[in-house]
C-alpha positions in Angstrom: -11.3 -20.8 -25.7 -12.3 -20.9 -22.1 -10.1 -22.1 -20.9 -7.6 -19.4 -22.6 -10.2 -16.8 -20.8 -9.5 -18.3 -17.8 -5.8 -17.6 -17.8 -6.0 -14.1 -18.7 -8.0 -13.9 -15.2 -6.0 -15.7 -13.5 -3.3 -12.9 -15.2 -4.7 -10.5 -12.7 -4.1 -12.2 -9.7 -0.5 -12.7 -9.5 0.4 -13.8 -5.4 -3.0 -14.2 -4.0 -4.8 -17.3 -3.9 -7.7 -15.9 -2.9 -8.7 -13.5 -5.2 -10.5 -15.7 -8.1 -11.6 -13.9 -11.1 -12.7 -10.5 -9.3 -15.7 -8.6 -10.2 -17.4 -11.5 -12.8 -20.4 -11.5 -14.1 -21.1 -14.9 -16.2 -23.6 -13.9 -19.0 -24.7 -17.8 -19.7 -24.4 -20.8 -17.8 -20.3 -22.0 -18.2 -18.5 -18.9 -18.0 -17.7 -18.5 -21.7 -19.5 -15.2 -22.3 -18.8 -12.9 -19.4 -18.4 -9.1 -18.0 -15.1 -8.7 -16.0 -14.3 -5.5 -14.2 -11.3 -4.0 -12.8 -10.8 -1.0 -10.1 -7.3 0.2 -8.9 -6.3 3.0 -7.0 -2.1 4.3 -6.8 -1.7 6.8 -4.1 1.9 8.0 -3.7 3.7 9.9 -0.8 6.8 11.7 -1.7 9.7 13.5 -0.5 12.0 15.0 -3.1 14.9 17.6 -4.2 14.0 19.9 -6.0 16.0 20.8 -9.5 17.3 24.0 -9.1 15.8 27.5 -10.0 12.0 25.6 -9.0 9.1 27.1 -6.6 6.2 25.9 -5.7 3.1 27.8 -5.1 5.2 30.7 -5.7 7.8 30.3 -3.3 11.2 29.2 -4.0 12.1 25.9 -2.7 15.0 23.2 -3.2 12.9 20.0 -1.4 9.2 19.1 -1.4 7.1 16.2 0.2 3.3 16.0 -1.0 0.5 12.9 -1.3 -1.3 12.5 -4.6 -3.3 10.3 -7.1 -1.1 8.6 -9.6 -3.8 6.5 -10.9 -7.6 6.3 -10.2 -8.7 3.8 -12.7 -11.6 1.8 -14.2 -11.2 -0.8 -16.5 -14.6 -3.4 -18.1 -14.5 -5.8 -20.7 -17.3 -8.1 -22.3 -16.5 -11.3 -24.2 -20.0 -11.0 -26.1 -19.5 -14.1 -28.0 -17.0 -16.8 -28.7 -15.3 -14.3 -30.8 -16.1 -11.3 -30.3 -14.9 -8.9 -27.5 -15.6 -5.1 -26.4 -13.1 -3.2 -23.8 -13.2 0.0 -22.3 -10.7 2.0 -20.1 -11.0 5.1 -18.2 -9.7 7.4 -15.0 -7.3 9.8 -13.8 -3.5 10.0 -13.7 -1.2 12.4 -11.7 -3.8 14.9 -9.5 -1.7 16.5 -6.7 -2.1 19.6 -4.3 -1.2 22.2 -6.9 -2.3 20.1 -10.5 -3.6 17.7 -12.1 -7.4 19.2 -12.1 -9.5 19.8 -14.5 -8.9 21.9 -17.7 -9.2 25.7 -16.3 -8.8 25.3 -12.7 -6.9 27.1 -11.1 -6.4 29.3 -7.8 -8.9 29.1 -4.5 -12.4 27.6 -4.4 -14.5 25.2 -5.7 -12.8 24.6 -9.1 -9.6 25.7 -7.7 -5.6 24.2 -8.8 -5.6 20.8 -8.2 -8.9 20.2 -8.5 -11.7 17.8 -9.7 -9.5 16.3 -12.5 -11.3 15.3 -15.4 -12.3 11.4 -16.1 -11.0 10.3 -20.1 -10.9 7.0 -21.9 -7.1 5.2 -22.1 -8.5 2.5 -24.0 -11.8 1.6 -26.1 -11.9 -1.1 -28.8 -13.5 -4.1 -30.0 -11.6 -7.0 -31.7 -12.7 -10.3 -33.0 -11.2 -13.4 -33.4 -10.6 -14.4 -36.4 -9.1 -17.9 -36.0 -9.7 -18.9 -32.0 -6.7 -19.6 -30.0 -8.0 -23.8 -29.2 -5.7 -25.5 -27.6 -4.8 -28.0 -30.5 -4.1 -25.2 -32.8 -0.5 -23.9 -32.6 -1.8 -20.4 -34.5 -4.4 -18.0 -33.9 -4.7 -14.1 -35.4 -7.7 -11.6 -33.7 -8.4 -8.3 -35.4 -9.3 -5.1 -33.3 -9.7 -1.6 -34.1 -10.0 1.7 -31.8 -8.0 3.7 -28.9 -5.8 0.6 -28.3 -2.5 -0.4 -26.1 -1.0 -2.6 -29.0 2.1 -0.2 -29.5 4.7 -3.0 -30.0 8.3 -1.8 -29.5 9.0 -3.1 -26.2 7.4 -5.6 -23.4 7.2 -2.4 -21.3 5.4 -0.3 -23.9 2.6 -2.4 -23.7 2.9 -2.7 -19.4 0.0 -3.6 -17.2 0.3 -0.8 -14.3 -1.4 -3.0 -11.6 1.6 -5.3 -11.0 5.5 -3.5 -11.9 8.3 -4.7 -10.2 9.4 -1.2 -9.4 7.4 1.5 -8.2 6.1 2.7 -11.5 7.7 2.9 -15.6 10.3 4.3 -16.3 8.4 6.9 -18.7 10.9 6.2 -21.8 9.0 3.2 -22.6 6.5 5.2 -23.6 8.3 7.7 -25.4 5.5 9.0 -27.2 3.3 10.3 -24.0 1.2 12.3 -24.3 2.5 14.3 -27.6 1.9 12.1 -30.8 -0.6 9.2 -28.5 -3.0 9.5 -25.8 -1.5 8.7 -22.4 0.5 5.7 -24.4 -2.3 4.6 -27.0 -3.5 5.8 -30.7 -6.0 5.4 -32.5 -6.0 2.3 -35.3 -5.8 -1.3 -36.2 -4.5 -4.3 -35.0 -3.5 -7.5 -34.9 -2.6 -9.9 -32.5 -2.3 -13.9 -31.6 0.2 -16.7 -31.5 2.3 -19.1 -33.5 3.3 -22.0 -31.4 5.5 -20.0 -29.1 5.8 -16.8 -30.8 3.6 -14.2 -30.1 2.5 -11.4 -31.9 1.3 -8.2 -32.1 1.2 -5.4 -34.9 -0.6 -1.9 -35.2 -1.6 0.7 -38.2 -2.2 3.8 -36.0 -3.1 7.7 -36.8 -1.0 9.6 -34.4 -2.5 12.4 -32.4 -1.5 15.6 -34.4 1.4 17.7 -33.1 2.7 21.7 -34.3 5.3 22.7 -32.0 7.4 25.3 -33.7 11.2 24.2 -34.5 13.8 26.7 -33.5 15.6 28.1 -36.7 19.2 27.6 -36.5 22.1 28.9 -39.5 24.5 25.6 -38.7 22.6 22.9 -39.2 24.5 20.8 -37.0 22.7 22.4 -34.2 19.1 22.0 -35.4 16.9 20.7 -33.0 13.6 18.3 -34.0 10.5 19.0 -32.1 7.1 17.2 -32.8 5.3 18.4 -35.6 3.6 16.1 -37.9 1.5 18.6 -40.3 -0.3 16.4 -42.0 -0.2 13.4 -40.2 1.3 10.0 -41.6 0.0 6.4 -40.3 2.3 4.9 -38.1 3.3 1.2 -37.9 4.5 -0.7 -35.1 5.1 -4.4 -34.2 6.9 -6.2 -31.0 7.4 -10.2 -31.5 8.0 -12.4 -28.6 9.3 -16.1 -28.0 8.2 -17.8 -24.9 10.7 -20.6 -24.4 9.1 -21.8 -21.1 5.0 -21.1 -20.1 2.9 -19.3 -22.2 1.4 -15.8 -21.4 -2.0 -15.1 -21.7 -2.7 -12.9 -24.9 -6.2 -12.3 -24.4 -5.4 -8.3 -23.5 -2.2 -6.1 -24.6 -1.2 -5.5 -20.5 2.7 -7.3 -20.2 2.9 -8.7 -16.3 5.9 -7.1 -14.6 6.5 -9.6 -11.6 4.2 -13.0 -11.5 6.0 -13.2 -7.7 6.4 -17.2 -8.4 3.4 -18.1 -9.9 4.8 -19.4 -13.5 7.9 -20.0 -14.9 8.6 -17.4 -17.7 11.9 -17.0 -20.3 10.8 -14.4 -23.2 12.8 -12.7 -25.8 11.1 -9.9 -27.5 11.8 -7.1 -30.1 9.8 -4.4 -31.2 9.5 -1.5 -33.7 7.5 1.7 -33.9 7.8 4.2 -37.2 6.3 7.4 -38.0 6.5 9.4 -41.0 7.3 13.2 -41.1 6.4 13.3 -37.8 9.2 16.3 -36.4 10.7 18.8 -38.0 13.5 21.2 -37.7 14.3 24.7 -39.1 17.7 25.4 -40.6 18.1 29.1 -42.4 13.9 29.4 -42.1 13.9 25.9 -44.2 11.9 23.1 -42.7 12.8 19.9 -42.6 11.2 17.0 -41.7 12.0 14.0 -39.7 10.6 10.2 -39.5 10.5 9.2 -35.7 11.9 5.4 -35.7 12.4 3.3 -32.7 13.6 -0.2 -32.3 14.3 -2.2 -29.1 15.0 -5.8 -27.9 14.5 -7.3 -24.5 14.4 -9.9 -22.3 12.4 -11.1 -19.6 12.5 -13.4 -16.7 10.0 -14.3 -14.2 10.4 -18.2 -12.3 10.3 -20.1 -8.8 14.0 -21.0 -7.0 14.5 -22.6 -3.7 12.7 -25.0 -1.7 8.9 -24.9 -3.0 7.5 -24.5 0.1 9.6 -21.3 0.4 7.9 -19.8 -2.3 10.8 -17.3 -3.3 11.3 -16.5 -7.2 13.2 -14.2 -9.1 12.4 -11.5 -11.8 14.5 -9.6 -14.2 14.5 -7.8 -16.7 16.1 -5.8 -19.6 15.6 -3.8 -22.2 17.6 -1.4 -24.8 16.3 0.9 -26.8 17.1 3.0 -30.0 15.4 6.4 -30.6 16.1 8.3 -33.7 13.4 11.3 -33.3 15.4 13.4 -35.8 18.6 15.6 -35.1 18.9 16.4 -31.4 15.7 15.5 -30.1 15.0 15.9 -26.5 12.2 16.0 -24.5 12.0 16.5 -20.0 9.6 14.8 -18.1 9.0 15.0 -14.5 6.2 12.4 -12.9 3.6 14.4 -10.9 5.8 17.4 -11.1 4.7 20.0 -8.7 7.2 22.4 -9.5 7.4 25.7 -11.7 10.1 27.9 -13.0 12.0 30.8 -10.1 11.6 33.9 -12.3 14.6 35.3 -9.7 16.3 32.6 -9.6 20.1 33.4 -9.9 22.1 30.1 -10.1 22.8 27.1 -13.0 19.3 26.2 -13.4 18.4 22.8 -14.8 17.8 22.5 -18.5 15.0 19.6 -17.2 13.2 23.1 -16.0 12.1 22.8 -12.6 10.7 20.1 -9.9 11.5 16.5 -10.7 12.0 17.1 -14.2 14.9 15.3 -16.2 16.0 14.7 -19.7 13.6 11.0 -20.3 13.6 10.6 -23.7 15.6 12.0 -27.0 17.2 10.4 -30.1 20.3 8.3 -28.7 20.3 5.0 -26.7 18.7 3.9 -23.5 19.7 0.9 -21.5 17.6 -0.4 -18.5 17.3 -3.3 -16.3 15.8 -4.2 -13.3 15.6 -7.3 -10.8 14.2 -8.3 -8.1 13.5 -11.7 -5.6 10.5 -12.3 -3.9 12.3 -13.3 0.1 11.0 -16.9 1.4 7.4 -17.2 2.9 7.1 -16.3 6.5 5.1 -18.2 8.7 3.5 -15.3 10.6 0.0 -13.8 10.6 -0.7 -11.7 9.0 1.6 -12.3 6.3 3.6 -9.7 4.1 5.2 -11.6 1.8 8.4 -8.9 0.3 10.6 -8.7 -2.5 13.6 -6.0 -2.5 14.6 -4.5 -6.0 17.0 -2.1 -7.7 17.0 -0.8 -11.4 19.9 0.7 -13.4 19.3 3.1 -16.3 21.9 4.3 -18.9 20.9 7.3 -21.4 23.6 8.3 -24.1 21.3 11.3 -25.5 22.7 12.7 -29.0 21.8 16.5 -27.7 23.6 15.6 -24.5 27.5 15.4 -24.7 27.5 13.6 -21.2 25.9 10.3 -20.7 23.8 9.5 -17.6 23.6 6.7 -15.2 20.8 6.4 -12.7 19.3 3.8 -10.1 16.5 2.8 -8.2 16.0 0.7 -5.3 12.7 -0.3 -3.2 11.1 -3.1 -1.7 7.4 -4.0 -2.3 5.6 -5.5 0.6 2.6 -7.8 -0.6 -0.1 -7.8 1.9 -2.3 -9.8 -0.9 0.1 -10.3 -3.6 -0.1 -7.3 -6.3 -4.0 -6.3 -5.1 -3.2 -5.3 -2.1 0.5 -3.9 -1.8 3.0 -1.0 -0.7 6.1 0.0 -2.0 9.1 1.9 -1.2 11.8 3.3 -3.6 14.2 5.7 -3.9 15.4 6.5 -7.2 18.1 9.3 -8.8 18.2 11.5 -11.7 20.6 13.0 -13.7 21.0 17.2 -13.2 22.1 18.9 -16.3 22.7 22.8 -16.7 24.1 22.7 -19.9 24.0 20.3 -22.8 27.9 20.2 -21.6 27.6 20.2 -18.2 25.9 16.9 -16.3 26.3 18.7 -12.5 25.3 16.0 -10.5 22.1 14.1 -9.4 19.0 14.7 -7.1 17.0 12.0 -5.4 13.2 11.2 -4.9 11.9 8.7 -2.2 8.3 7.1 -3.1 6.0 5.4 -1.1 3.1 4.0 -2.5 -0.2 2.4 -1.6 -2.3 0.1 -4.4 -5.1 -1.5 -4.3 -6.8 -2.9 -6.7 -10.0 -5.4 -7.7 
């Protein structure tokens, strides 16, 4: 078992030697009852177009550059006992110059737009093991229950957000945000552990209520599902995983995006998430209802190549997904988005709406994949070790008649591997003004700063 513990610190501390296990406090003499904690800060500086038809502080504008707070976060957790464990997760997300504040602010002053954004639990549960992961065992199962990250459906569902590949998530992964879940977690039970190589992990969650209204419609062909889950239904959702080569730790739900060279990694995953009567639509003033079901299957890569003392090593990975939210369901997000709507606006506006906004999630397909190689070792003080990578995304929405392809491209440059980094990307999106019409794409170029302990 400690040795398992172990692992899952050294988890955190992918490309730097010297960081140990962090903030640790033992709680008896060998190590196997202990307090760890985890700080990380994301601050991002952008420069992007603007979809068209936006303004911004009420002023029309078609490009914006601005610096905010993508993440403040705070993360403890307390193995109490040789089974028993207690975590708790809590911060900020997305506070810029113009949102992000607290509930209510909003103009000049003290408690004005933008403003002292309000601190709120992402995680907080306690699980016990019910049959310990020891090394001669090839199976072990843990119980938990609470505001938990055990989603299933995909390896980026359940992503740690100190160490991506990219600059951030693509946002479909977690295509529940903030509507039917918390900021990517519900409330429930679960279970996790492994068989041999397989790992595990399954959930029995009561969504997060939703009541948007459905748009009546006389052809039903054109009804459109929103969220809306009345009485809400427990969710189920499960991802599996086979680990050909070494095994990840499973001691917490966060999935490592880039180890940068550290182990040698070949998973195959797939993943399912189901939700009873959880949209509706309205066809002649009759309401329907919809079950949300999404399936996915991935694969990840994460290994060494070249000369060892080089130190280079490639990631990939890919992942498709299938969304059935109910008849033409189709939801815009935009990251940060500091935009709002040009009330005189004359011109094809975006059906996104305005800022950064784009169509990120609906009932169709979604394809994505992303790579990237860590660049040989440099023998140079101080050393930045970097590793250049691109991402393609395919969406084939079923309210959409046009599909979409988009990209990304950065570099991250490790100052002390993934606790000490910056990153550069520039990524497109898609610009509809019509379901029919797909007019052509925008761009956004990110620069961000992480730390984290």
């Amino acid at each position: 078992m400690v040795a398992v513990l172990l692992l899952s610190l050294k988890g955190f501390s992918q490309g730097s030697t010297d960081y140990g296990s962090g903030l640790k406090f033992n709680l008896n003499d060998d190590g196997s009852k202990f307090m760890r904690v985890i700080a990380w800060n994301q601050i991002w500086f952008r420069s992007a177009e603007m979809n068209p038809g936006t303004m911004i502080g009420g002023e029309p504008t078609s490009t914006a550059t601005d610096i905010g707070n993508r993440r403040l976060r705070f993360l403890a957790y307390a193995q109490v006992s040789k089974r028993y464990m207690i975590l708790t997760h809590f911060g900020i997300n997305n506070q810029t110059f113009i949102n992000g504040g607290a509930a209510g602010t909003s103009g000049t002053g003290g408690y004005g737009a933008g403003k002292k954004p309000g601190l709120f639990f992402h995680d907080a549960w306690n699980e016990y093991a019910v049959v310990l992961p020891e090394k001669d065992k090839k199976f072990s199962f843990t119980l938990g229950a609470g505001l938990h990250y055990y989603m299933g459906l995909s390896r980026l569902t359940m992503a740690s957000t100190l160490n991506f590949l990219t600059i951030d998530a693509p946002i479909f992964n977690w295509p529940l945000i903030e509507n039917s879940d918390q900021f990517a977690r519900q409330v429930g039970l679960f279970a996790k552990g492994k068989y041999g190589k397989l790992e595990y992990r399954l959930s029995y969650n009561k969504p997060y209520a939703t009541n948007l209204t459905p748009t009546n419609t006389t052809n039903a062909s054109n009804a459109v599902a929103v969220d809306n889950s009345g009485v809400t239904k427990w969710s189920k959702a499960g991802y599996l995983e086979y680990q050909f080569l070494d095994q990840e730790a499973n001691v917490l739900p966060f999935k490592v995006g880039s180890y940068l060279g550290t182990k040698k990694v070949f998973n195959i995953g797939a993943g399912f998430y189901t939700a009873p009567d959880a949209t509706k639509t309205s066809v002649n003033n009759t309401i329907n209802k919809h079950d949300i079901k999404l399936f996915s299957t991935d694969v990840f890569l994460d290994m060494p190549i070249g000369k060892k003392e080089n130190k280079m090593a490639v990631t990939g990975y890919s992942v498709l997904y299938d969304y059935d939210f109910g008849p033409n369901y189709l939801r815009n997000v935009g990251i940060m988005n500091i935009g709002s709507i040009d009330p005189n606006f004359t011109g094809s506006r975006a059906i996104a709406g305005a800022g950064n906004a784009q169509p990120t999630i609906g009932s169709g397909t979604i394809w994505y994949t992303q790579a990237g190689i860590l660049l040989p070792n440099q023998e140079v003080k101080p050393k930045v070790r970097i590793q250049p990578f691109g991402a393609v995304t395919y969406k084939n929405f079923d309210a959409l008649t046009q599909s979409s392809t988009q990209f990304d491209v950065g570099s991250n440059f490790f100052i002390d591997g993934h606790h000490a980094k910056i990153t550069a990307q520039y990524s497109t999106r898609p610009v509809y003004t019509s379901l029919t019409n797909r007019s052509g794409s925008l761009g956004d170029f990110v620069v961000q700063l992480q730390i984290y302990l």
